[in-house]
ZADOLUM-987253 format. One line per 10 residues: number of its first residue (from 0); their letters; for each residue x, y, z of N, C-alpha, C. Coordinates in steps of 0.1 Angstrom, whole numbers, plus 2048, in hexadecimal, padded with zeros to 3 digits. Example, Ala and Ser with C-alpha at 12.3 -4.5 7.8 and 13.67 -1.06 7.14 Angstrom:
BEGIN
0> AS> 884:7C7:84E:87B:7D3:84E:884:7DF:84E; 880:7EA:847:889:7F5:847:881:800:84F $
This chain:
BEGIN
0> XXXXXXXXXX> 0D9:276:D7F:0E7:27A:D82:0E7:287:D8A; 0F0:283:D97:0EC:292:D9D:0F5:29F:D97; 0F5:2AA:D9C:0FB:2B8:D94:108:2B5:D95; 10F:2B0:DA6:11C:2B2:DA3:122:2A5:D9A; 11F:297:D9A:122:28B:D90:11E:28C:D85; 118:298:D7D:118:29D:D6C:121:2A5:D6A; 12E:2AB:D78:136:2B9:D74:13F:2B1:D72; 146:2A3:D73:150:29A:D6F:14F:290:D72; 15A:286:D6B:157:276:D69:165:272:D66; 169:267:D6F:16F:25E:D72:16C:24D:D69 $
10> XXXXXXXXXX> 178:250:D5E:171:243:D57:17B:238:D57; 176:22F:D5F:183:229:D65:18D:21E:D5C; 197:21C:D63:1A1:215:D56:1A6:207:D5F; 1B1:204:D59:1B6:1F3:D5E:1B6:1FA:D6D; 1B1:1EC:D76:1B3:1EE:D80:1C3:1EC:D86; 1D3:1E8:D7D:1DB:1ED:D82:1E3:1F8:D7C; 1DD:1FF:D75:1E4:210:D71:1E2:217:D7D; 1ED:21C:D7C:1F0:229:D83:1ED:237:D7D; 1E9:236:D71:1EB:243:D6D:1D9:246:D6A; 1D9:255:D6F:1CD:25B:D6E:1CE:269:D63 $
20> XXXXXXXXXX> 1C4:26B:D55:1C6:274:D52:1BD:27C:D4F; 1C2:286:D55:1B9:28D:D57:1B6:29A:D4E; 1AA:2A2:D4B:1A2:2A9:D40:19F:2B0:D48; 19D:2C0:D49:19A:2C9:D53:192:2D2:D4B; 194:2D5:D39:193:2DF:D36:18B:2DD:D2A; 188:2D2:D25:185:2CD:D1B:175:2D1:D18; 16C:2D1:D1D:15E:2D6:D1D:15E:2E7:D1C; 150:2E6:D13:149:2F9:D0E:13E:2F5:D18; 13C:2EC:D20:12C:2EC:D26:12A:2F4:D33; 125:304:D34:121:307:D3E:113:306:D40 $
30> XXXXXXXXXX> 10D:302:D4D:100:301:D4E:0FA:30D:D50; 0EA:310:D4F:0E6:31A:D4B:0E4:325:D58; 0E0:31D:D62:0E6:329:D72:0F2:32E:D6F; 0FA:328:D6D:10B:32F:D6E:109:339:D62; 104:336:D59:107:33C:D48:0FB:34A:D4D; 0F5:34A:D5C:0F2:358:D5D:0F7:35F:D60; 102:35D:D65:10E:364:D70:115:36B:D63; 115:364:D5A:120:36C:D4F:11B:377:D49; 124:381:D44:11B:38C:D3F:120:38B:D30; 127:387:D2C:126:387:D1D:11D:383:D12 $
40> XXXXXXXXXX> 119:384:D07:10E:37E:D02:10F:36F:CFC; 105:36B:CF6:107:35A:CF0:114:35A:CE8; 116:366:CDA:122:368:CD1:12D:369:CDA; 130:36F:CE1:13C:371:CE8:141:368:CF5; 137:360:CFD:13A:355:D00:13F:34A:CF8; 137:342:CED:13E:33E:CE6:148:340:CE0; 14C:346:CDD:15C:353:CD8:163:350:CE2; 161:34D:CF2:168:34D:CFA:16E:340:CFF; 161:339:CFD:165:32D:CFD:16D:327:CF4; 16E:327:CE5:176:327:CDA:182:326:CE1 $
50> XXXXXXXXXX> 187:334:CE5:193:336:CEB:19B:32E:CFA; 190:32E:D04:195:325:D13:192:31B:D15; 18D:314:D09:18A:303:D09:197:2FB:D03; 19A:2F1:D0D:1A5:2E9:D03:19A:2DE:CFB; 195:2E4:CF0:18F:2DB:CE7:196:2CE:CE5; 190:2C2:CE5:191:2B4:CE2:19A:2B2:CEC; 19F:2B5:CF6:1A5:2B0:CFE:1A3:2A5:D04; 195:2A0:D04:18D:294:D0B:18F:28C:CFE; 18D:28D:CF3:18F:282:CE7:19D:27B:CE7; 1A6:289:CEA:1B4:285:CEB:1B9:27B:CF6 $
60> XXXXXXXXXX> 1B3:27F:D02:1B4:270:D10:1AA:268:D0B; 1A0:265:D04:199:25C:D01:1A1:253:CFA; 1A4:257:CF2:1AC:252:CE3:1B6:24B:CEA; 1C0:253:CF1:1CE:24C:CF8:1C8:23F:D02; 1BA:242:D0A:1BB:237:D12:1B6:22D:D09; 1AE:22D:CFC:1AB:223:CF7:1BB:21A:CEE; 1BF:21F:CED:1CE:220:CE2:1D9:214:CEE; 1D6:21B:CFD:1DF:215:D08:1DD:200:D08; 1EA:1FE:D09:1E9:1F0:D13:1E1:1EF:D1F; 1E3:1F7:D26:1DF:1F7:D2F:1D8:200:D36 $
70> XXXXXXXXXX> 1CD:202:D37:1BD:20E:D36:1C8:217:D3D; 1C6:226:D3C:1C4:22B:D4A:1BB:231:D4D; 1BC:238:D59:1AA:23F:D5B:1AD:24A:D59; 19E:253:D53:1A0:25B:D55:194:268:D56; 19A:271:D5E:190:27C:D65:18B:287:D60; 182:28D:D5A:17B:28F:D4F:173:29B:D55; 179:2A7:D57:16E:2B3:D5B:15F:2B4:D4C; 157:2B2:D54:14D:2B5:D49:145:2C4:D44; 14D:2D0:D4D:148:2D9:D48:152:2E4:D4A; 153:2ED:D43:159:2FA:D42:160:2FC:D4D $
80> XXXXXXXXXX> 16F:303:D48:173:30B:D50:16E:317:D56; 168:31B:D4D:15F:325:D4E:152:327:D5B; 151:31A:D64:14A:317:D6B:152:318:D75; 15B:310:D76:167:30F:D80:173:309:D78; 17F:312:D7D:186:30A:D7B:18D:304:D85; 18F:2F3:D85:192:2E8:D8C:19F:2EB:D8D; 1A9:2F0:D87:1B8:2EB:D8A:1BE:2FE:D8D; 1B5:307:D94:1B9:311:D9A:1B7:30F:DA4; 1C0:31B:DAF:1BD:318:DBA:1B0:31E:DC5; 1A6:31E:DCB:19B:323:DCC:199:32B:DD4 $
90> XXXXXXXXXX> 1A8:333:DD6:1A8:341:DE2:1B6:348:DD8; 1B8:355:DDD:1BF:35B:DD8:1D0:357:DD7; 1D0:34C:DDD:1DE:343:DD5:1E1:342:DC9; 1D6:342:DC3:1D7:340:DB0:1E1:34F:DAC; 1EC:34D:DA7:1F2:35A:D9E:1E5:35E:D96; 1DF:357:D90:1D3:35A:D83:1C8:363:D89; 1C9:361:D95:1BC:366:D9D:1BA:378:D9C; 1C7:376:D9D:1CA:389:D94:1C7:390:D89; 1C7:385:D81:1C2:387:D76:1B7:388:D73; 1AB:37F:D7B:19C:37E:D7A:19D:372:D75 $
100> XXXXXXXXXX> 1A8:36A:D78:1A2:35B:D72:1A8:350:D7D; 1A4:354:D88:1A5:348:D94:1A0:33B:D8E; 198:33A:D9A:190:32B:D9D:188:32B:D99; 17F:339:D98:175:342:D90:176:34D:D8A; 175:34B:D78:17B:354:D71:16F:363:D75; 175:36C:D74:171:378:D6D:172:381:D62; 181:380:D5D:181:384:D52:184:377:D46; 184:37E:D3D:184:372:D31:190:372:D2A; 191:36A:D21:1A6:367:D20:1AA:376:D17; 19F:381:D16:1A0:38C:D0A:1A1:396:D16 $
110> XXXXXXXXXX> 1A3:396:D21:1A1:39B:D30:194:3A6:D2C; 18C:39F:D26:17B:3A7:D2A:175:3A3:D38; 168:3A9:D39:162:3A3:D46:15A:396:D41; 158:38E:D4B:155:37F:D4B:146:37E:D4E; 149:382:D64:142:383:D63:143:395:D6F; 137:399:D74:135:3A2:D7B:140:3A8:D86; 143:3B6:D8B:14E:3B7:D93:146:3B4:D9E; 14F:3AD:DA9:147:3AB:DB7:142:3A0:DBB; 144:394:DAA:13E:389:DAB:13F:381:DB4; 138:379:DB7:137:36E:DC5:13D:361:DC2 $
120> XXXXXXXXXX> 144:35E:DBE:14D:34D:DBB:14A:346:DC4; 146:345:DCF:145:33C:DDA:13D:332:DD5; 134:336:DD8:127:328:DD1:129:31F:DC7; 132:327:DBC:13A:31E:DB2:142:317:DB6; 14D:31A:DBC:154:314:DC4:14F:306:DCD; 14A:309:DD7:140:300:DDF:136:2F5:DD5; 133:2FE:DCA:12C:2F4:DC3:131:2EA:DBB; 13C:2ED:DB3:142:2E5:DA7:154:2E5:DAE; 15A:2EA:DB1:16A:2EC:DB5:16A:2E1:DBF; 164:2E7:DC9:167:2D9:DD7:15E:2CB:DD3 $
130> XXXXXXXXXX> 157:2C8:DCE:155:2B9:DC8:161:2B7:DBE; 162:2BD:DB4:16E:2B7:DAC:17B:2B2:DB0; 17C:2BE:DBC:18A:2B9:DC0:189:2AE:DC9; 180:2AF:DCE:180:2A0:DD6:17E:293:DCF; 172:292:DC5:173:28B:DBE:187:284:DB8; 188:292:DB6:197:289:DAD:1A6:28A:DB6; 1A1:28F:DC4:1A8:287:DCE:1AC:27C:DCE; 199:275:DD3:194:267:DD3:19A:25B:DC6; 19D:261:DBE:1A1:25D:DAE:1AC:25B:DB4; 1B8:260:DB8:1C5:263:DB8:1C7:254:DC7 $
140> XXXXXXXXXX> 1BF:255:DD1:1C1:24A:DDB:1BB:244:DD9; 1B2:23B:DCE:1AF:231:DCB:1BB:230:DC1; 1C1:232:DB9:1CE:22A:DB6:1D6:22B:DBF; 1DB:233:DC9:1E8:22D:DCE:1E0:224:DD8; 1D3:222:DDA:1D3:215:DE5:1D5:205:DDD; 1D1:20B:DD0:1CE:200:DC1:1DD:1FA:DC1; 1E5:204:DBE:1F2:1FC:DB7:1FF:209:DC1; 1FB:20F:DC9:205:215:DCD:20F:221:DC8; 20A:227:DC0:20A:235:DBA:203:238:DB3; 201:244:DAE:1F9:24A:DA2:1FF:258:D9B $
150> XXXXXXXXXX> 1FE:253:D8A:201:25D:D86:1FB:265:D7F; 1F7:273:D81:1ED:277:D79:1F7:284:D6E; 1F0:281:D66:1F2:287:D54:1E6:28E:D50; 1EC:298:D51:1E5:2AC:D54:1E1:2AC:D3F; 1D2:2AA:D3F:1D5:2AB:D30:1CD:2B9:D2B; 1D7:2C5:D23:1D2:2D2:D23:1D4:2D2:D10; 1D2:2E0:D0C:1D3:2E3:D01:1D4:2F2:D01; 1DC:2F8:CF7:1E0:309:CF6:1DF:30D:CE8; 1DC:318:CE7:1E0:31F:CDC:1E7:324:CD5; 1EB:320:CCB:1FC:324:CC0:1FC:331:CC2 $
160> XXXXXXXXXX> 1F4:33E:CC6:1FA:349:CC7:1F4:34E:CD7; 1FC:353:CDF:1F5:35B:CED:1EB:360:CEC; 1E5:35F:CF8:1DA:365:CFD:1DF:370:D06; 1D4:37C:D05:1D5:386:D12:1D6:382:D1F; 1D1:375:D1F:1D1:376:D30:1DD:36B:D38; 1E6:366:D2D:1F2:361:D30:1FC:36C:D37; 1FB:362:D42:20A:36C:D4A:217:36A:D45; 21D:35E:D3E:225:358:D37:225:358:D28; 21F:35F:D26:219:35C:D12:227:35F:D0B; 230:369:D0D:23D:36A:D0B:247:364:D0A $
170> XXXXXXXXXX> 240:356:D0D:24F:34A:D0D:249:342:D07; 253:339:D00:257:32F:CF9:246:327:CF4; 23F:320:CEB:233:31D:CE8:238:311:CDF; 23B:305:CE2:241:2FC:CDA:235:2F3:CD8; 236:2EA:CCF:22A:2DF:CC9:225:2DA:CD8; 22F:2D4:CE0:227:2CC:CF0:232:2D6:CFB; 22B:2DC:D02:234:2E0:D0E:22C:2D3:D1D; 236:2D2:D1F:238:2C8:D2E:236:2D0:D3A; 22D:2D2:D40:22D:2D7:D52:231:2CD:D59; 235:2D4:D63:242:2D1:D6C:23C:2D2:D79 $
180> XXXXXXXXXX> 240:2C6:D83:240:2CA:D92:24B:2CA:D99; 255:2CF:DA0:263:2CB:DA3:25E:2BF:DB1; 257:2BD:DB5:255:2B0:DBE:249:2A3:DB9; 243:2A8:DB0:23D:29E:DA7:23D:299:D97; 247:29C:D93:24A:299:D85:256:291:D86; 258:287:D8A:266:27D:D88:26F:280:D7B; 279:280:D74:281:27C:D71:27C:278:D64; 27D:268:D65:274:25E:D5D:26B:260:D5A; 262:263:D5E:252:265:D58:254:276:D4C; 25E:280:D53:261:28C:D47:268:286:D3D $
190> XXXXXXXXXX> 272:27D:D3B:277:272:D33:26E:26D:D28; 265:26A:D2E:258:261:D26:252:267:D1A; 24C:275:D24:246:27F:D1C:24D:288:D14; 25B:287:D15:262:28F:D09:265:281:CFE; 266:276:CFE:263:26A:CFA:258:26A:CEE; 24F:26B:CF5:23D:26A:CEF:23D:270:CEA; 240:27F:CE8:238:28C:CE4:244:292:CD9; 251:28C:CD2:25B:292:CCF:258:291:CC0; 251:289:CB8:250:285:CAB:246:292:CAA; 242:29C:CB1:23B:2A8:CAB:23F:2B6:CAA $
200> XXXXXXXXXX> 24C:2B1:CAB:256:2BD:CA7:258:2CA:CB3; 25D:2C2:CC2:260:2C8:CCB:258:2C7:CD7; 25E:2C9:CE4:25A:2C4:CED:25F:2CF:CF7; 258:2D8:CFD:25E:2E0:D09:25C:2E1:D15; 25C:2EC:D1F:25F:2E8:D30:257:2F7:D32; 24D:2F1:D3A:244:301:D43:249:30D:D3D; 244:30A:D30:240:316:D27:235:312:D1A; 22D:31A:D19:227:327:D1B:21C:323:D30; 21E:318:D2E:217:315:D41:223:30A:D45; 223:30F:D51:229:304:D5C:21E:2FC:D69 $
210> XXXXXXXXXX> 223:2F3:D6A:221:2ED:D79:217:2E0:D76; 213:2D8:D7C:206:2D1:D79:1FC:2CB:D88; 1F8:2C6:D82:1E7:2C6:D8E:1E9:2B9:D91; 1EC:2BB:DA4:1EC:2B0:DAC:1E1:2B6:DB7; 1DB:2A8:DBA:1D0:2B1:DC9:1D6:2B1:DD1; 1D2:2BD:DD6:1D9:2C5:DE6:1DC:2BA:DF2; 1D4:2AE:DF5:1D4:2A4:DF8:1E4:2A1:DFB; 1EA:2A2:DEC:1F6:29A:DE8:200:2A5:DE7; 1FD:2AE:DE6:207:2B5:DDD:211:2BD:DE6; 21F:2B8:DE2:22E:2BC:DE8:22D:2B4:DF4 $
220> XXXXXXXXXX> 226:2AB:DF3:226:2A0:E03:228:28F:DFC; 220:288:DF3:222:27E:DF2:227:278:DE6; 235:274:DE5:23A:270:DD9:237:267:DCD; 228:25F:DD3:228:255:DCB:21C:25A:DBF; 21A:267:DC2:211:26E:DB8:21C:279:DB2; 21C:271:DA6:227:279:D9A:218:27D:D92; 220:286:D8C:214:291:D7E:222:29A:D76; 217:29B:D6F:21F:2A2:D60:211:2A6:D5A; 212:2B4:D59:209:2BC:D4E:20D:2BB:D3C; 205:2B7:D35:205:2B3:D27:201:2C1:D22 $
230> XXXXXXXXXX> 206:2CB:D1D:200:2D5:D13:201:2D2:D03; 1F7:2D1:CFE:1F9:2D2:CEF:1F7:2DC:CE9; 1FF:2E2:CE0:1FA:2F1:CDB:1F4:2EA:CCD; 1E3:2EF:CCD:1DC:2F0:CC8:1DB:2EE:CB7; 1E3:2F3:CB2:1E4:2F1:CA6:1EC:2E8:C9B; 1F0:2DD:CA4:1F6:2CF:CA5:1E9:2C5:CA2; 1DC:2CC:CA8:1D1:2BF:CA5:1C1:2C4:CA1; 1C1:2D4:CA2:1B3:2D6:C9A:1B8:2E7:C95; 1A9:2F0:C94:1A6:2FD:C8B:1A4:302:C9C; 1AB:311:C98:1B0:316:CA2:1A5:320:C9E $
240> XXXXXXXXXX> 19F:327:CA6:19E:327:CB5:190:31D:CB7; 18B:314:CBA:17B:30B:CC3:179:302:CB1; 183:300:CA8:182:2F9:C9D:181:2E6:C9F; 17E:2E0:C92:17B:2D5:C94:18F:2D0:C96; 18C:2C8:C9D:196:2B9:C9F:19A:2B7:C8E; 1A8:2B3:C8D:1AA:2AF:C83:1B6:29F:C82; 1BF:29E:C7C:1C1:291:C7D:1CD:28D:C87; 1D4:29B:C87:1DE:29B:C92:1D7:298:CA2; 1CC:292:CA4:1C6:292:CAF:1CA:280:CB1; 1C6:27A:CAA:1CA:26C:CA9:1D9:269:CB0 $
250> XXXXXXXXXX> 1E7:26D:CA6:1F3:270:CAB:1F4:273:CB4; 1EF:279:CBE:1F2:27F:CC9:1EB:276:CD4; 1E1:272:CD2:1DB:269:CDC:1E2:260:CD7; 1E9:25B:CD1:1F4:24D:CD0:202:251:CDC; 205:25E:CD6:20C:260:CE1:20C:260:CEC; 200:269:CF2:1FC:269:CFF:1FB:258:D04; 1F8:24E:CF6:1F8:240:CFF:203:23F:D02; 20B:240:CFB:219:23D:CFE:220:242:D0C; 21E:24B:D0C:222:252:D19:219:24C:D27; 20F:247:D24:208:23F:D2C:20B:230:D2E $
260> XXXXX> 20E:22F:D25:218:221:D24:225:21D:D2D; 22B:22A:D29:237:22B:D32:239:230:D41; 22C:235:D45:22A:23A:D54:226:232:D58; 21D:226:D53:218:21C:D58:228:210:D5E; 22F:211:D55:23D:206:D57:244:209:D5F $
């Protein structure tokens, strides 16, 4: 398996779903060149990771795609944000990038140092950022050549209480918050997802995060790629903070089928 086809995986579903879901955050695996770059030690990494991993997030799209009528696919970063993160932007476009947590973090969600001042992100970038994204471009135009749209379902997880390095941590923190695109989130498909996700006692709108992850390819250009970001706040389905899964994880990947059910129709 080469380096960059171990950093994610594409596990494919019925060949007429439209819907792709996608996992960005879900993995603690940094590999051990990158894990030199970091200056924290083994205790404090893990501590970190605890905190910027959406734990079980991949069990939860597992679960739902197993749960679905109808498979859908879905795209599966296999290693840390902490390496890269896939769904920033990889120049100083990112608001976060101010923070030290672009495309390549520097500081950590406690705003310590990450990694070194002056660091070099490029090669990360180049190495893990631009295969991903193209990879799940290529995801995104193999369904609309398949069935003529695609929808991808942004699957994240948060913490019941803020972090330091939330620019938004001050608003609203409900069981599921919904991200929003005003040219890729239809109507109906936000319909669905307040639908699916309502038997957990509340459902909210780009808060504590907004917006969701469409590739640049597509995004504010082609309408037949609809998305909606899924946040779960965290304490709906395991032990806060990097704790085990517990049963509300099940529930929720029922829901998520559901909501997959209905983007599919």
């Amino acid at each position: 398996m080469s380096d960059m086809s171990a950093s994610f995986r594409l596990h494919p579903g019925a060949p007429g779903s439209p819907v792709i879901l996608h996992v960005p955050h879900s993995s603690r695996a940094v590999p051990a060149d990158v894990r030199a770059g970091i200056v924290l030690d083994d205790r404090d990494l893990e501590r970190e990771l605890d905190h910027i991993t959406d734990a079980h997030t991949a069990e939860i799209a597992a679960g739902a795609a197993a749960k679905a009528r109808i498979t859908p696919w879905r795209f599966v970063n296999r290693l840390s944000r902490l390496v890269v993160d896939p769904e920033r932007f990889p120049d100083e476009r990112e608001e976060m990038a101010a923070r030290g947590m672009g495309a390549v973090y520097t500081r950590t969600t406690h705003r310590a140092e990450l990694r070194p001042a002056g660091f070099d992100g490029k090669p990360l970038i180049e190495r893990y950022f631009h295969p991903y994204a193209e990879a799940m471009t290529a995801a995104v135009e193999e369904r609309l050549s398949a069935v003529g749209r695609a929808v991808v379902l942004d699957v994240h997880s948060y913490p019941a209480e803020a972090l330091p390095y939330e620019l938004h941590g001050d608003g609203p923190r409900p069981p599921v918050c919904l991200g929003t695109d005003p040219f890729h989130t239809p109507a109906p498909l936000l319909d669905a997802a307040r639908q699916a996700f309502a038997p957990f006692g509340g459902v909210g709108l780009d808060s504590p995060f907004a917006g969701t992850y469409v590739p640049l390819r597509y995004y504010g250009k082609d309408p037949r790629v609809s998305a909606l970001m899924v946040e779960i706040r965290r304490d709906l389905y395991m032990s806060e903070p990097g704790g085990p899964a517990g049963p509300g994880l099940d529930a929720l990947a029922g829901a998520l089928a559901a909501l997959v059910a209905r983007a599919c129709a």
